[in-house]
Every structure is written in structure tokens, then in C-alpha cells.
C-alpha positions as CSV (number, residue, x, y, z in Angstrom):
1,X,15.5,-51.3,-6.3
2,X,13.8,-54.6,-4.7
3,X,15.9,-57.3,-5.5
4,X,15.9,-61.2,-4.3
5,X,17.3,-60.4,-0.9
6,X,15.4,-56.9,-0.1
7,X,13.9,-57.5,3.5
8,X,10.6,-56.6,4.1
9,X,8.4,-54.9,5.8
10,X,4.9,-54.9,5.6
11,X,1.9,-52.0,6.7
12,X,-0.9,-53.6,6.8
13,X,-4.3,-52.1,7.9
14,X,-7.4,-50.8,5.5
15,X,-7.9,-48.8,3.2
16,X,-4.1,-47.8,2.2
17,X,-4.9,-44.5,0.5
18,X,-4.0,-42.8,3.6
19,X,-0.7,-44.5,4.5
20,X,2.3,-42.3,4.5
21,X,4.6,-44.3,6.3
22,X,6.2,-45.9,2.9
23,X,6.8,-42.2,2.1
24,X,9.4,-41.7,5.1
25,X,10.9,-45.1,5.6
26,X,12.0,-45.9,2.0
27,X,13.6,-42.5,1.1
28,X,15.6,-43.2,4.5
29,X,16.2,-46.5,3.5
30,X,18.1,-45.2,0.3
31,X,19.7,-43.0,2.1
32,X,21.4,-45.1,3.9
33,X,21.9,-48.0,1.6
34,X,20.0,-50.3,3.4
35,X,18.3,-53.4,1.3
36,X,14.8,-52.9,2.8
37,X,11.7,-51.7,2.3
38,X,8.1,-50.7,3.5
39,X,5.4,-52.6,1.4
40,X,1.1,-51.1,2.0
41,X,-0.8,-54.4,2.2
42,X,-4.6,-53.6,2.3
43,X,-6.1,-56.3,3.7
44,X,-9.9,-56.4,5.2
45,X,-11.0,-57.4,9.1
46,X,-12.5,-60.8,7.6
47,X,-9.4,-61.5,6.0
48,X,-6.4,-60.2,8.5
49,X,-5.7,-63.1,10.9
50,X,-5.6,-65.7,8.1
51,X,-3.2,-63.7,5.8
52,X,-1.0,-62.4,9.1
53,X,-0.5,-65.9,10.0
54,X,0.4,-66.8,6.5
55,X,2.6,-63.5,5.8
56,X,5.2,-64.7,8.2
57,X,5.7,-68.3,6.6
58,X,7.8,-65.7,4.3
59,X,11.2,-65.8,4.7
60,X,12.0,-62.4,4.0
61,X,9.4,-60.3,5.9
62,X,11.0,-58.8,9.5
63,X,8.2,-57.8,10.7
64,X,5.0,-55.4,10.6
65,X,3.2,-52.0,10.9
66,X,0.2,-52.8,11.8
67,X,-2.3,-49.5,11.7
68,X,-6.0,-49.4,11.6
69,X,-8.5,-51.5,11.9
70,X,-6.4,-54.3,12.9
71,X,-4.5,-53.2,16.2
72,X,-6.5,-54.7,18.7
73,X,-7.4,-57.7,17.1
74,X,-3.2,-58.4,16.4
75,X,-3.1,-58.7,20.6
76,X,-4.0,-62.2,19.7
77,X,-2.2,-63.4,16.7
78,X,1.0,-62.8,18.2
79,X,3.1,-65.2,20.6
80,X,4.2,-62.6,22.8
81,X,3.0,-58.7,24.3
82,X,5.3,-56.4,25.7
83,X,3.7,-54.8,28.6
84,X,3.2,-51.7,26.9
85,X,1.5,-53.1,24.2
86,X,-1.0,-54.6,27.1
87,X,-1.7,-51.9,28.7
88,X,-2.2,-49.7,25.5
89,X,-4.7,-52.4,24.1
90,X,-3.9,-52.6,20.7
91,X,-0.4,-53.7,18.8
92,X,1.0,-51.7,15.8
93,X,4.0,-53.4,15.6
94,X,5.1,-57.2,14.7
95,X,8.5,-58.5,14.8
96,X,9.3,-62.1,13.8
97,X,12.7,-63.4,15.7
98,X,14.8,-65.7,14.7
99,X,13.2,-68.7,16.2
100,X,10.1,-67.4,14.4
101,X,8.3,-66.7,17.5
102,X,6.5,-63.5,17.2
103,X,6.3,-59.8,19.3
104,X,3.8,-57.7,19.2
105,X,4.8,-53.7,20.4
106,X,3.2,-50.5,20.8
107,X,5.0,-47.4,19.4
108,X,1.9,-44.7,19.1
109,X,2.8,-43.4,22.9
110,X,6.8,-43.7,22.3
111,X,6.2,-41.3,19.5
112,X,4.9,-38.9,21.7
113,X,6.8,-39.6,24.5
114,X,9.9,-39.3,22.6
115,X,9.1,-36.0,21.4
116,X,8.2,-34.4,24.9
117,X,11.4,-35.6,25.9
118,X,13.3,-34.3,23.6
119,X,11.9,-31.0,24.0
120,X,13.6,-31.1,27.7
121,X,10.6,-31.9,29.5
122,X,10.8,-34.0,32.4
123,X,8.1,-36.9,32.9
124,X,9.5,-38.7,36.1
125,X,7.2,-37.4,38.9
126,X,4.5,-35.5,37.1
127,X,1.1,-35.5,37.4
128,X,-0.4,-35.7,33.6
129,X,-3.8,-35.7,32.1
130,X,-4.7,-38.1,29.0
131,X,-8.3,-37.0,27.0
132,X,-9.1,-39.4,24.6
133,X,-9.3,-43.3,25.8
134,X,-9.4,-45.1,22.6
135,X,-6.4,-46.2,20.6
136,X,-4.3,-43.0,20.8
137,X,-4.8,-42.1,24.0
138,X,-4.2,-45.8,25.8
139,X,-0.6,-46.2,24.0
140,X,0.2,-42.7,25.1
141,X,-1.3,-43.0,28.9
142,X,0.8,-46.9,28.4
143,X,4.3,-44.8,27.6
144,X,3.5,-41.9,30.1
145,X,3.6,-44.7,32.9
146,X,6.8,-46.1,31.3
147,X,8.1,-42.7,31.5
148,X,8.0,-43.2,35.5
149,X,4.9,-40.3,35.9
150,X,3.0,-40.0,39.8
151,X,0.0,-38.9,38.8
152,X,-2.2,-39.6,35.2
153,X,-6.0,-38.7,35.3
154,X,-7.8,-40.2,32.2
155,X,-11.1,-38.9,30.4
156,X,-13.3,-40.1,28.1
157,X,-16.9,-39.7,26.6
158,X,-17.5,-43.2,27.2
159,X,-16.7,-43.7,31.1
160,X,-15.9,-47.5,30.4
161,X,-12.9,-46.7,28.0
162,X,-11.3,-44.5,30.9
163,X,-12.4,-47.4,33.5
164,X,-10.7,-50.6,31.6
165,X,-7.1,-48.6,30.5
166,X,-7.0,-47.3,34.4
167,X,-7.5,-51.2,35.5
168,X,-4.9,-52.1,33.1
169,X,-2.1,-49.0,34.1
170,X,-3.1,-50.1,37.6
171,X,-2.0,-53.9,37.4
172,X,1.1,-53.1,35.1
173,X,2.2,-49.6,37.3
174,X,0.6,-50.4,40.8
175,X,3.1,-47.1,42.9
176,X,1.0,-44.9,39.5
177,X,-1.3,-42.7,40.8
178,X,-4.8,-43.2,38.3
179,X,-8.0,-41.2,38.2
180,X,-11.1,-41.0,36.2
181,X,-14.0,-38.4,35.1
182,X,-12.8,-35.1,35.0
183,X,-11.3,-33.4,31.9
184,X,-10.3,-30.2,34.1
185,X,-6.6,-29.4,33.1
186,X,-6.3,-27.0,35.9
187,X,-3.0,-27.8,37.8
188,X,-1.0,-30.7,35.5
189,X,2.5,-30.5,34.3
190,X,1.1,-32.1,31.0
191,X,-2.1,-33.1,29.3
192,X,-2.8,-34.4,26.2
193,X,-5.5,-34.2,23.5
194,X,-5.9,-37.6,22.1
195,X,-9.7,-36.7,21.1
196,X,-10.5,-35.9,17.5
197,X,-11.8,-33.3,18.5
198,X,-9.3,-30.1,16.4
199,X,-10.1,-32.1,13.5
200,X,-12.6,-30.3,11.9
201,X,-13.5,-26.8,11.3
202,X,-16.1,-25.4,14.6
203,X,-14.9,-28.2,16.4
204,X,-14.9,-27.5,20.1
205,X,-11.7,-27.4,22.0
206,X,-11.1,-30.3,24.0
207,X,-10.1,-28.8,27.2
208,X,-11.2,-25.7,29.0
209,X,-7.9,-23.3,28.1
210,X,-9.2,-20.7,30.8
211,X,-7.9,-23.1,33.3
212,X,-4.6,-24.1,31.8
213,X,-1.4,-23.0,33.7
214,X,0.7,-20.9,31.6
215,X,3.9,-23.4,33.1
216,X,1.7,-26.7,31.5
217,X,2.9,-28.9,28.2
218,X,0.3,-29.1,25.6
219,X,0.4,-31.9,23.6
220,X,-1.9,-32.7,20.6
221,X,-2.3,-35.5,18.7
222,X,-4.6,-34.2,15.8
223,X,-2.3,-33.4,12.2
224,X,-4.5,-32.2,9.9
225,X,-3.0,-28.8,10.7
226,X,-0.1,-28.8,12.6
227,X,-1.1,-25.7,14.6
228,X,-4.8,-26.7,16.0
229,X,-7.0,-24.6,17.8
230,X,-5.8,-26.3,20.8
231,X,-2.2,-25.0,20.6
232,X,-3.4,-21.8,19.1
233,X,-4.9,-21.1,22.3
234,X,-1.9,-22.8,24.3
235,X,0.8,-20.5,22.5
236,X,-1.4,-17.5,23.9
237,X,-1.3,-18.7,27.2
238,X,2.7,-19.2,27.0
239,X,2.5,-22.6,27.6
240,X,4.8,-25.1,25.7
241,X,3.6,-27.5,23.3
242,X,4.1,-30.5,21.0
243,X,2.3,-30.8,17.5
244,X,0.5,-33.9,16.2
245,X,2.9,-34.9,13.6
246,X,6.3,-35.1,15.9
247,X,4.6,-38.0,17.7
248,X,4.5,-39.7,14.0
249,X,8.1,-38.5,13.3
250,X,9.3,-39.6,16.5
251,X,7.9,-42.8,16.5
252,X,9.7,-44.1,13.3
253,X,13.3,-44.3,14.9
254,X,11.5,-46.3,17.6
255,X,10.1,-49.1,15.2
256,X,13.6,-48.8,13.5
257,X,15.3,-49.7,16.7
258,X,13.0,-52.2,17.2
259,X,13.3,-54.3,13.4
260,X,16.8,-54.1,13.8
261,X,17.7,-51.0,11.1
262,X,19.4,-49.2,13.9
263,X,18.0,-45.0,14.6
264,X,17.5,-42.1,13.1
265,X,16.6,-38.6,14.1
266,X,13.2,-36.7,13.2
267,X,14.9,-34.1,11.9
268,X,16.5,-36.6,9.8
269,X,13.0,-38.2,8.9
270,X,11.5,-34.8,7.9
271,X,14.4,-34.2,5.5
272,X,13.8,-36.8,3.4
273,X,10.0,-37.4,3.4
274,X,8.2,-37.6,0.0
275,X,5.5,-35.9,1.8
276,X,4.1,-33.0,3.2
277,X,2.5,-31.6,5.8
């Protein structure tokens, strides 16, 4: 029940029929007894910078999820970046601290990140390829170089996407190792389909599976079905693999640490989702 001192957090992006996060924090929420909750705010591009500049004159909104189309944009509306957030492009996370200054984060690539982790993968050293340059792909290419990877080739079908995030891994990770232009997977301890491409029925597959090692981690970002035609193929080949929708589930603990609610587990997360998959 919201009541006078319920904190708040707001998801704002447009159109809200598709949000799901207020599905997953708010059941966890009860859970746990905490006085907080996840609110959808649909607000329009013309409109976001005025009301995100208004929202936190509020006293009782902590912070933000910030989802589509208003990540890139939030880069400037906040008072500080972390450096993942930078080098990812786009914020999807607002915090307002006590001296209401505010933060702006980037959790997309700590979601995934997280979740290859857990699966006892090891990052530090690897050489890792990144498909996909837009949103997706830069916070996950912006995490991989947290995780302390050598090597991280980036494609795109626009070149200049792959370009500006390799300029931008190269001034925040100058020892990273950063190439451009070729989508062969041959060879990598990791790569990554952050392409829509798995999507939609026929689509093709976004990497050449004939020249996967059986030994690589396949990690996909698409959830419309949690075993694409990617992994499908990846599973044949033996190689291990991480589905679209753990990156979701492992980013929530992340934005929980990061509002203050303390963690949680995914496992946790799944249990008492409203939704389903």
C-alpha cells in the first residue's frame, strides 16, 4: 500500500505498455517489507527534460529508471556520469543524493556482465567480441572493459557506431586492446549478440556459427524467446551460453545496490515476478 512516506521510484521512457520492471521490483519490495515502490511515467521526447528536472524537486523520489527513448538524451540532465555510463553513451539510471546533486549510471552491461560471471566465467584477460553498437551493445562493451578484458572487437552495420564507442573505450581503458569491422567470431573466449537480429521469425543469425569454438561463451541479448536461433545453434556446438532475459534479471540487484535497497539474487527476482517469460 503507498502511503505518505512510500519512496519512490520512477521508470520513465515511452510508450509504457511494454514495461515490466514494476512487475519484479514491487513484488520484491513486499516481500521484504520495504516502503517503496516502482511508478511507469510515460512521458514524450518533447516533454522529458522539462518534467525530469521538475520530478526531482519531489521530495520523495530516489531516483530513476530511465529506458527508451530517453537514455542518451539523460547524459545531459544529470550533474554527474560515471564512467561507465560515458563510455556506454546513454544513462538508464538516475540517483538523487542527499545534497540533491544528481548521478546518472549505466546498468544494461552489469546485467550481463553479472550473469556471465556468475556462471563461472572468467572476463579478466579475454579477448571478446561485441555485435551490435547501439544502446545494448555500448553498455555491455562499457562493462566488458570494466570487467578488466585484453582484447574486445566491435561490429556494427553502421561503421561509425563501432568507430565512436571504440574512441570512447579507448580514452576511458587506454592498456584495452579495441578493433573494428569484422563480425568473424572465430577464436574469442566470448562474443555477444546485441543485434536484433533473433527477433523475428527467418531472421538471419548474427554470427557465422560454422566458425564458433566449441570452448566460446554465447551470449544473447534478444528475449522474445529465451532459446534463439543463436543459442540453438550454440548448444549444438557445446559451447556455453547466457540467455537474453538473465542480463534483465541480473541487472535489477545492481540498480538496487545502487538506490540504496540493498541486493537480491535472480533467482530471487524470478520467484516472485508477476510475469512471464
Amino acid at each position: 500500500m503507498i502511503n505518505g512516506n512510500t519512496t519512490l521510484i520512477a521508470h520513465i521512457g515511452y510508450p509504457t505498455s511494454t514495461f515490466k520492471s514494476p512487475m519484479i521490483y514491487n513484488p520484491w519490495f513486499d516481500k521484504h517489507g520495504i516502503d517503496a515502490v516502482v511508478v511507469p511515467m510515460g512521458v514524450t521526447p518533447e516533454h522529458y527534460a522539462e518534467f525530469l528536472t521538475a520530478l526531482f524537486k519531489t521530495t520523495n523520489v530516489r531516483g530513476a529508471l530511465i529506458t527508451m527513448p530517453h537514455k542518451v538524451v539523460t547524459l545531459d540532465l544529470v550533474d554527474e556520469l560515471t564512467a561507465t555510463a560515458q563510455v556506454a553513451g546513454a544513462a538508464n539510471a538516475v540517483l538523487c543524493r542527499a545534497d540533491g546533486t544528481l548521478l546518472g549510471d549505466q546498468f544494461d552491461g552489469a546485467g550481463f556482465v553479472r550473469g556471465v560471471l556468475r556462471k563461472g566465467q572468467v572476463l579478466q584477460g579475454k579477448r571478446v567480441l561485441v555485435s551490435g553498437n547501439g544502446g545494448v551493445g555500448c553498455a555491455i562493451a562499457a562493462s566488458l572493459a570494466d570487467a578488466g578484458v585484453a582484447e574486445m572487437a566491435l561490429f556494427d552495420s553502421n561503421p561509425a557506431s563501432s568507430a565512436s564507442l571504440a574512441q570512447r573505450l579507448q580514452q576511458h581503458h587506454p592498456a584495452l586492446k579495441v578493433s573494428t569491422g569484422s563480425n568473424d567470431p572465430a577464436g574469442f573466449d566470448l562474443i555477444v549478440n546485441a543485434t536484433p537480429l533473433g527477433m523475428k521469425d527467418g531472421d538471419p543469425l548474427p554470427f557465422d556459427v560454422s566458425r564458433i569454438d566449441p570452448t566460446t561463451f554465447v551470449g544473447e541479448v534478444v528475449m522474445k524467446h529465451e532459446i534463439t536461433p543463436l543459442l540453438t545453434a550454440a548448444q549444438a556446438k557445446g559451447c556455453p551460453i547466457q540467455v537474453g532475459t538473465d542480463m534483465l534479471f541480473e541487472m535489477i540487484p545492481a540498480y538496487l545496490e545502487f538506490f540504496g535497497f540493498g541486493t537480491t539474487t535472480p533467482q530471487e527476482l524470478r520467484a516472485v515476478a508477476q510475469i512471464s517469460y
